[in-house]
N, C-alpha and C positions, 0 to 999 in steps of 0.2 A: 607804265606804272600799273598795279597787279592791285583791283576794289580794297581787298585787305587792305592793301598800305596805305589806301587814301585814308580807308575807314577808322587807320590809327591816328591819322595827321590830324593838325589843326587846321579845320575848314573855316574859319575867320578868316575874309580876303579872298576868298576862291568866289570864281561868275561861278551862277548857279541858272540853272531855268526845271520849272516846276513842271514835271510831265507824265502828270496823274489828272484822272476825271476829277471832275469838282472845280468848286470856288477859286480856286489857284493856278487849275493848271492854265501854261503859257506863260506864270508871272518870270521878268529874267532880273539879275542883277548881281550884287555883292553881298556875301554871307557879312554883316557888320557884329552879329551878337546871335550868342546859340546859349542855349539852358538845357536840361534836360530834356524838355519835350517841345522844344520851338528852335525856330532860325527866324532869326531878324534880316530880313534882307532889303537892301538899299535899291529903291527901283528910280524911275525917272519921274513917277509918279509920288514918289516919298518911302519912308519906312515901311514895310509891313512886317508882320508876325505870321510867320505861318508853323502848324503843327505837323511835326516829325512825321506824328501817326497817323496811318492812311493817303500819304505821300509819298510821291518816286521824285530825288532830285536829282541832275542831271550836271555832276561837277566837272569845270573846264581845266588841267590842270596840265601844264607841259603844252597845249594846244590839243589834250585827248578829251575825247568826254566819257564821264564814267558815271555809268548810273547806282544810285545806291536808293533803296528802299528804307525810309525813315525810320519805323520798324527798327531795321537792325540797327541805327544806333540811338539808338533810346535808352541813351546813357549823359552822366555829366559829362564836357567835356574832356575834363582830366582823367574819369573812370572809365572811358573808352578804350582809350592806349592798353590798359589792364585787360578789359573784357574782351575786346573783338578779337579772336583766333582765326 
């Protein structure tokens, strides 16, 4: 699977781990809820919120891992599919 196509999917239920400096990075689990500018992800340790921006996530999908820069989708998630080329 080719970043684009992840970046058009709906990332609800994809493992994720967070592998950017800061606060976050390391955190791993399930995308449970995503907004425009956050992913809710389900850890072993509970819920967290973390923001899009200034974050690299690291999505597991097929058994690939595909890094995506929060950045670029810093969209709803239904206005993704539309925006990301």
């Amino acid at each position: 699977m080719k970043k684009k196509d992840l970046m058009r999917m709906e990332l609800i239920g994809l493992s994720t781990e967070v592998v950017s400096r800061g606060t976050f990075n390391g955190m791993r689990g399930r995308v449970v809820d995503e907004t425009r500018n956050t992913f809710v992800i389900s850890t072993p340790k509970g819920e967290r919120t973390v923001p899009k921006e200034g974050n690299e996530f690291l999505f597991t999908y097929d058994e690939q891992g595909i890094a995506i820069q929060g950045s670029d989708i810093l969209h709803r998630p239904e206005d993704r599919i539309k925006k990301v080329r």
